[in-house]
Structures are given as structure tokens and as C-alpha cells.
C-alpha positions as CSV (number, residue, x, y, z in Angstrom):
1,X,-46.6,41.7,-37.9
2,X,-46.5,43.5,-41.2
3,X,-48.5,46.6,-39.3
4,X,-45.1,46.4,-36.4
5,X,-42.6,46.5,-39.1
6,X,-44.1,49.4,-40.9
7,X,-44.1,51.2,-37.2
8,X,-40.5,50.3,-36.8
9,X,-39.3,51.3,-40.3
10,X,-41.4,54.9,-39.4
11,X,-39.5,55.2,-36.4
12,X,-36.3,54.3,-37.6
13,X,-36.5,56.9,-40.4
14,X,-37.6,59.6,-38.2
15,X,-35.0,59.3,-35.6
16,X,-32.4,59.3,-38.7
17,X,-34.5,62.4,-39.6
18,X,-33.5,64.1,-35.8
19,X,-29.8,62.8,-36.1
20,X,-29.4,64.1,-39.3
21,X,-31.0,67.8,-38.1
22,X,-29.6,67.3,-35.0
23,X,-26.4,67.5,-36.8
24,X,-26.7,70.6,-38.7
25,X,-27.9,71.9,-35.2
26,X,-25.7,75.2,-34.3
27,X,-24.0,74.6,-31.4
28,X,-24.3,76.6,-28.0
29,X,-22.3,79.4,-28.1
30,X,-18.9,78.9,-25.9
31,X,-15.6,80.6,-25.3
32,X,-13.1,78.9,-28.0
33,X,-10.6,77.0,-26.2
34,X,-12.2,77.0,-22.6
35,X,-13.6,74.6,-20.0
36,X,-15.4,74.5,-16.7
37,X,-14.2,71.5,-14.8
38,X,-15.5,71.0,-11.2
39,X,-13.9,68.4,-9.1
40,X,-15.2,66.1,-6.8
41,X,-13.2,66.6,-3.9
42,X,-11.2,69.6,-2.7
43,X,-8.3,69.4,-5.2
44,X,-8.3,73.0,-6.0
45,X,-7.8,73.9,-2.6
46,X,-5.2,71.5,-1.7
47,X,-3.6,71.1,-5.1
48,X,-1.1,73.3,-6.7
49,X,-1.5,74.6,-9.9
50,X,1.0,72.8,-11.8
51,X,-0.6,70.0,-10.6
52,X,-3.5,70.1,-11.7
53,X,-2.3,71.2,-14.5
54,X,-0.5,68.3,-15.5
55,X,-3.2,65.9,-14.4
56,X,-5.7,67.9,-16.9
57,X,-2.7,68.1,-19.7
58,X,-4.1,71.8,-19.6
59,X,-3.7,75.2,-19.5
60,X,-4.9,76.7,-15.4
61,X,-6.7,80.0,-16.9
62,X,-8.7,80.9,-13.2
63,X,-9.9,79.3,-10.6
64,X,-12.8,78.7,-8.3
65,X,-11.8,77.6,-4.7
66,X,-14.9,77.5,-3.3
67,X,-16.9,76.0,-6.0
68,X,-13.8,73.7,-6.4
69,X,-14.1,74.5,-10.2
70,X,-10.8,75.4,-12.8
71,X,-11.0,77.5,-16.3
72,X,-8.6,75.3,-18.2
73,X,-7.7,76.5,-21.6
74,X,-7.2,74.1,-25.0
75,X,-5.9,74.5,-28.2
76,X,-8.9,76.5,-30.6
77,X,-8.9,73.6,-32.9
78,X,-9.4,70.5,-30.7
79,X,-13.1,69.3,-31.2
80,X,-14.8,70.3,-28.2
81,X,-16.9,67.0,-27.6
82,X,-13.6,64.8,-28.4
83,X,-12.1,66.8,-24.8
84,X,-14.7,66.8,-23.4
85,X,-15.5,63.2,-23.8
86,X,-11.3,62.7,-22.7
87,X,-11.5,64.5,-19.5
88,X,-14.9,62.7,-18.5
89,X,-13.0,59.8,-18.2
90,X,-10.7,61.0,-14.7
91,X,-12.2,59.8,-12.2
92,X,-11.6,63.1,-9.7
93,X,-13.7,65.1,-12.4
94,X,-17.5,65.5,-11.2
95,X,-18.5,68.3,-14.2
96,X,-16.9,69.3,-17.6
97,X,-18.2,71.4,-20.0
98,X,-17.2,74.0,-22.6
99,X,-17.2,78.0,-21.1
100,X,-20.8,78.5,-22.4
101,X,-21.7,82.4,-22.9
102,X,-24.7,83.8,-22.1
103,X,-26.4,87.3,-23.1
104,X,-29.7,88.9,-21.9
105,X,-32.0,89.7,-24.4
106,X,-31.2,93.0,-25.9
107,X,-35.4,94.4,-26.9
108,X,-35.1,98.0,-26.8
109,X,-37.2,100.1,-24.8
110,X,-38.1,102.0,-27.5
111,X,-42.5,102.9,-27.3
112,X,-43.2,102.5,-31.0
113,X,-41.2,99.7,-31.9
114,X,-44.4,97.6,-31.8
115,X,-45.4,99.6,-34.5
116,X,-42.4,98.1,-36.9
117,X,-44.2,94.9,-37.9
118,X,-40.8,94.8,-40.2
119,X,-38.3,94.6,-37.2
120,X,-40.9,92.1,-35.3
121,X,-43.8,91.0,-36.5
122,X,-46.1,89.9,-34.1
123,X,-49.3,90.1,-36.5
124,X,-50.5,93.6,-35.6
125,X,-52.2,95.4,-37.9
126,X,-49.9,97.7,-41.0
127,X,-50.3,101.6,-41.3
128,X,-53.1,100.6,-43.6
129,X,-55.1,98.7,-40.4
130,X,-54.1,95.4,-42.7
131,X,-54.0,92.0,-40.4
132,X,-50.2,91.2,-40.1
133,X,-48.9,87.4,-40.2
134,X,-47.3,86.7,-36.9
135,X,-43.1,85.9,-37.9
136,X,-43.2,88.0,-41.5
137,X,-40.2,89.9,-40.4
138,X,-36.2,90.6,-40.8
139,X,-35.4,88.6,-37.6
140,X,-34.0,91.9,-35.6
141,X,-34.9,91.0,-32.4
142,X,-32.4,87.6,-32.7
143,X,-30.1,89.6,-34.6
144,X,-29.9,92.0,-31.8
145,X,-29.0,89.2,-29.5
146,X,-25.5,89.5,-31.6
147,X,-25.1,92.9,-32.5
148,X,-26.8,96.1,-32.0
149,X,-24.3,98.1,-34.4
150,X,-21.3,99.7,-34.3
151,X,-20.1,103.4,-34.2
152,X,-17.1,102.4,-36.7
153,X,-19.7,101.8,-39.3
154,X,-20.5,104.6,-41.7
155,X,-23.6,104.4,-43.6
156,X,-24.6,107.4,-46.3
157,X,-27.5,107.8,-47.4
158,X,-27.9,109.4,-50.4
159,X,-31.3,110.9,-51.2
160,X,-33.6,113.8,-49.8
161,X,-31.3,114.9,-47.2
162,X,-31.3,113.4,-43.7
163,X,-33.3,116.1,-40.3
164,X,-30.0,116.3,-38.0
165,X,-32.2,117.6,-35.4
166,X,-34.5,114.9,-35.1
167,X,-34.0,113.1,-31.3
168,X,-34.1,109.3,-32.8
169,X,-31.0,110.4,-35.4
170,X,-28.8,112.9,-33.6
171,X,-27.0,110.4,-31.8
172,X,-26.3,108.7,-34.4
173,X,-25.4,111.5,-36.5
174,X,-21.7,111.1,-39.0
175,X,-19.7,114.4,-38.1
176,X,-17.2,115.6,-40.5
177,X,-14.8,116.9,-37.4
178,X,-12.7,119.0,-39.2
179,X,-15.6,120.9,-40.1
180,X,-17.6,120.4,-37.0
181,X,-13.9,121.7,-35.2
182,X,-13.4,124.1,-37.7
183,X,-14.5,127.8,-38.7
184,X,-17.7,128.4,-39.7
185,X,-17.6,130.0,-43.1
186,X,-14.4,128.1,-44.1
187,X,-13.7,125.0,-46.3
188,X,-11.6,123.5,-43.6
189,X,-10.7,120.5,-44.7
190,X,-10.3,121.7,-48.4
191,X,-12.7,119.6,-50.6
192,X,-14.7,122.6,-51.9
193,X,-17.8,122.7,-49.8
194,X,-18.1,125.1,-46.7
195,X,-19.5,123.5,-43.3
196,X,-20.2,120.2,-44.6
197,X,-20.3,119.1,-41.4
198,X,-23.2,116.4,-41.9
199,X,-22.8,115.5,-45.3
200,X,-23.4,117.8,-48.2
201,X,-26.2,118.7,-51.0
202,X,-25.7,117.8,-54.7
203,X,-29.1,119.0,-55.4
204,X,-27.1,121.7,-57.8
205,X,-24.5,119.3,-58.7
206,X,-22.6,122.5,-59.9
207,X,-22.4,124.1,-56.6
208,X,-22.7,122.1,-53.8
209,X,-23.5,123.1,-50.1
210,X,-22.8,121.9,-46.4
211,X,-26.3,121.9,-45.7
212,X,-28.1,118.0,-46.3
213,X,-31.2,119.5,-44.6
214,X,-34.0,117.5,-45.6
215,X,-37.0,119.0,-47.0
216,X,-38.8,116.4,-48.4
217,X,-39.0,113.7,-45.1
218,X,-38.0,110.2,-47.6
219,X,-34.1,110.2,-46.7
220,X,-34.9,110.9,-42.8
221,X,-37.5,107.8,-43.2
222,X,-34.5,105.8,-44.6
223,X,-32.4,106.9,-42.6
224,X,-34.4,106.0,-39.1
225,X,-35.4,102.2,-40.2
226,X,-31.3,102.4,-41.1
227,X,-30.5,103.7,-37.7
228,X,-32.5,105.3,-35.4
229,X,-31.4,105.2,-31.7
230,X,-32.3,102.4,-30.1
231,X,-32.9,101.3,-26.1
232,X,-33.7,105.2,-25.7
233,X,-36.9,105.4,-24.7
234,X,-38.7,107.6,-26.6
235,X,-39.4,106.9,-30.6
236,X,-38.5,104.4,-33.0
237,X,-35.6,102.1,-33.1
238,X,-33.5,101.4,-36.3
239,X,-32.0,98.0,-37.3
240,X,-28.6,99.3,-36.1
241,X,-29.2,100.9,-33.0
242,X,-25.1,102.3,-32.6
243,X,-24.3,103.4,-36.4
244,X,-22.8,106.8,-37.9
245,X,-25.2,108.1,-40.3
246,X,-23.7,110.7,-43.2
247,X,-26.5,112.3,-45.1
248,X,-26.0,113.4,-48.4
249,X,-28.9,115.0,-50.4
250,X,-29.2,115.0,-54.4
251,X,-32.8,114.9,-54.6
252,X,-34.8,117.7,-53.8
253,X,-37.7,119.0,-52.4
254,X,-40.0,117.4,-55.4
255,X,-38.3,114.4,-54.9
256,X,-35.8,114.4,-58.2
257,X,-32.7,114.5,-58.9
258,X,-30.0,114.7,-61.6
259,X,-27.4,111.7,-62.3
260,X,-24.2,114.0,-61.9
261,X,-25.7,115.1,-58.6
262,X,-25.9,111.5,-57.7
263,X,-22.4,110.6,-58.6
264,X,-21.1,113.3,-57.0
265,X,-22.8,112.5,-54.1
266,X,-21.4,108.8,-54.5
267,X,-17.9,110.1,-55.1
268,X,-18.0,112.7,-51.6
269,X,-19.7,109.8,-49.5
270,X,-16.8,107.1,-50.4
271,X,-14.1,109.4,-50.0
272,X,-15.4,110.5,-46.8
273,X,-15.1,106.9,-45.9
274,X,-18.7,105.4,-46.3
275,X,-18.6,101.5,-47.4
276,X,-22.3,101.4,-47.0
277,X,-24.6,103.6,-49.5
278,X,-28.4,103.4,-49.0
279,X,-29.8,104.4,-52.5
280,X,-33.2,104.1,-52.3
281,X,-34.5,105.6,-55.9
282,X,-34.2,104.8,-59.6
283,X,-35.4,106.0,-62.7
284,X,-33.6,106.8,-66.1
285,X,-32.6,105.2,-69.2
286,X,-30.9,102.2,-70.3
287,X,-28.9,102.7,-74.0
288,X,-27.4,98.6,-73.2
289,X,-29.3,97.9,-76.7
290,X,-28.9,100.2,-79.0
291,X,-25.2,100.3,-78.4
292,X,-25.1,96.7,-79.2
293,X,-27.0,96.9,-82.7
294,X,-24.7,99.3,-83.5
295,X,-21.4,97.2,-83.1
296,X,-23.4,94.7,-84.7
297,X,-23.6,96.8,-88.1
């Protein structure tokens, strides 16, 4: 007896266990509002609209003759189980539920993306022929599901310079288009550098170019795991596969740079209209200290 109670008190806390992460569960993704109702005679057919209406106290979005189905449309903030549980109870109602969405899985066709244990890790071995651990990744291939990117979102990348030749980046290339529309040889939109129509080079903060080239290969790495074409077929795919990518270049060849080159670079990529800066270096002093013993004395 005392063995059967123990069993029962197990059960009992594990189904509370399921309700209670049943309940932080996300639900299935539906249109806000909307319901599929299917009848179980031919009321669509032989009904009018304002009929039915009435008799479902909804909103007629579409119908469905032949499947005898309605879209009916609800207020946004009526709990969707509470209306559905309410129409269930009609007794000319064979089907109701929510106006579920459904996406095909977006995996790019992209050859070396099994090579990106980062993106998805599916234990294959590192650059280094290191076993991988099967799940160790950023999630991209669910967050892909949602979004792939978008072309209204400007990204700069401030470091080495970005290859705006390479095939995986082009398309995904930031254009200044007053330059790119403009004269070659002219400052056409005014800000001091000629034919910056990629970005621009701070690499001599004093004098600035047009020309983000990169001749080092560290800000076109960073900028391909940011955003290299994806669902292309040929290459690698980035974690945005539809982005605009602005390259601005303070650090040179060697790999260095100077601090006024990379606030200058800051200052052209915000007021070109970047809200995303990848700055993927570091490196000088801190002086947090000393200026604080000296207010002390």
C-alpha cells in the first residue's frame, strides 16, 4: 500500500510537472484574430453571409464553398482557446480552429554551409579536425524559419576593409547611391571623400579615401559569417542571408589601427545610417584609475 502511494504521489507530481511546462509551452503560430470553421452541413452554400455571420457573432473574412469552411475574423485580444471553446458549442460547427501558419523550412543551398559547425552543429569535425558536439551552435537554422534578414538593415563593419568583389558579398553589398550615381572623381554627395561608394578608409584618419578594399582578409571574414548570400548555391551562407553590408576600413594591412581613425570611421558609418557596427578588435589603454586618484588628492 505504502509502495502504491509513493507511485501515485510520483505520478501526480510529474503530471503537474507537464502542466506546468505545458503552460509555458509557445503556442502554434496562427493569424491574430482568425478562424477556420467548417460546418457540418452545406450552410455556406445555402446561407447568406449575414447569416452566418450573425449566427457566429463574427466577422465573414473568405469563404470555402466547397469545403463548406468560413475565415471568420475576432477581435486581436480575445483569448483564442476561450472562442474557440464558445463556438464548439453550435451544434452546426463540425471543425474550429485558429488560422494556423505554416512555413517550409528555409536551409539554404549553400555547399559549405556544413562546414559552419557555428550556424549548425551537427558534430563534424572544426578547421583544426577537432570532434564537434552535435547542438553547440547559434540556433540559425530555427532562426531562419523566422527571418532570413532584411535589405533595410545596414550593418558596418568597421575593420580591415570588406572584398566588394567577392560572389558571397556582392549582393549584399551597402551602396552609397549618390556616389555609385554620381561622377567618378567627385565628392558628390559633399562629405569630403571622393567615390565612397562602399564605405570609406580611415586608415590615414587625416585623409580619408573611397576605397575600403581589404587587404588584410579579417573584415571580409566578418563580414561573410555577418552576411554572406545565402540559398545561392555556391559558398558560404551568413547569419543574415538579405542584409546591406557598408565596409569601412581603419585598420590596415598589418592589422592596426589608430583610435581617431576608428572614430571617424564610427562617426561616417552612423551618419550614413548604420545602427549596427561590427567592431571586432581592441587594444589600448585605460586612464579610469589614475584619473580617480587624482580627484581623490
Amino acid at each position: 500500500m505504502k509502495r502504491l502511494m509513493e507511485r501515485a504521489s510520483k505520478a501526480l507530481a510529474f503530471g503537474l510537472l507537464l502542466t506546468g511546462l505545458n503552460a509555458f509551452a509557445a503556442a502554434p503560430e496562427a493569424v491574430p484574430g482568425e478562424f477556420i470553421v467548417k460546418f457540418k452541413d452545406d450552410a455556406v452554400a445555402t446561407s447568406s453571409l449575414n447569416t452566418l455571420s450573425q449566427e457566429l457573432g463574427s466577422y465573414i473574412k473568405d469563404t470555402i464553398p466547397g469545403q463548406n469552411i468560413v475565415v471568420i475574423k475576432r477581435p486581436v485580444f480575445e483569448i483564442q482557446s476561450n472562442v474557440v471553446k464558445s463556438l464548439a458549442q453550435n451544434p452546426n460547427i463540425d471543425i474550429i480552429e485558429p488560422n494556423y501558419i505554416y512555413r517550409i523550412n528555409k536551409t539554404p543551398n549553400d555547399p559549405m554551409l556544413g562546414q559552419l559547425w557555428g550556424m549548425i552543429n551537427n558534430g563534424q569535425p572544426d578547421s583544426q579536425k577537432r570532434e564537434g558536439i552535435a547542438g553547440v551552435d547559434i540556433g540559425a537554422a530555427q532562426a531562419w524559419d523566422i527571418t532570413t534578414g532584411s535589405k533595410d538593415v545596414i550593418v558596418a563593419v568597421i575593420d580591415t576593409g570588406i572584398n566588394y568583389n567577392h560572389p558571397d558579398l556582392k549582393g549584399n553589398l551597402w551602396t552609397n547611391d549618390a556616389e555609385l550615381n554620381g561622377q567618378a572623381g567627385v565628392d558628390d554627395d559633399g562629405n569630403g571623400i571622393i567615390d565612397d561608394i562602399y564605405g570609406a578608409n580611415f586608415v590615414t584618419a587625416a585623409k580619408p579615401t573611397g576605397n575600403p578594399l581589404d587587404d588584410h582578409g579579417h573584415g571580409s571574414h566578418c563580414s561573410g559569417t555577418i552576411g554572406a548570400s545565402g540559398d545561392d548555391g555556391k559558398g558560404i551562407v551568413g547569419v543574415a542571408w538579405n542584409v546591406r553590408i557598408m565596409g569601412v576600413k581603419f585598420l590596415s594591412a598589418s592589422g592596426s589601427g589608430s583610435l581617431d581613425g576608428a572614430l571617424k570611421a564610427i562617426d561616417y558609418a552612423t551618419s550614413k545610417g548604420a545602427r549596427i557596427l561590427s567592431n571586432s578588435w581592441g587594444g589600448g589603454g585605460s586612464r579610469g584609475n589614475e584619473s580617480s586618484e587624482q580627484q581623490l588628492q
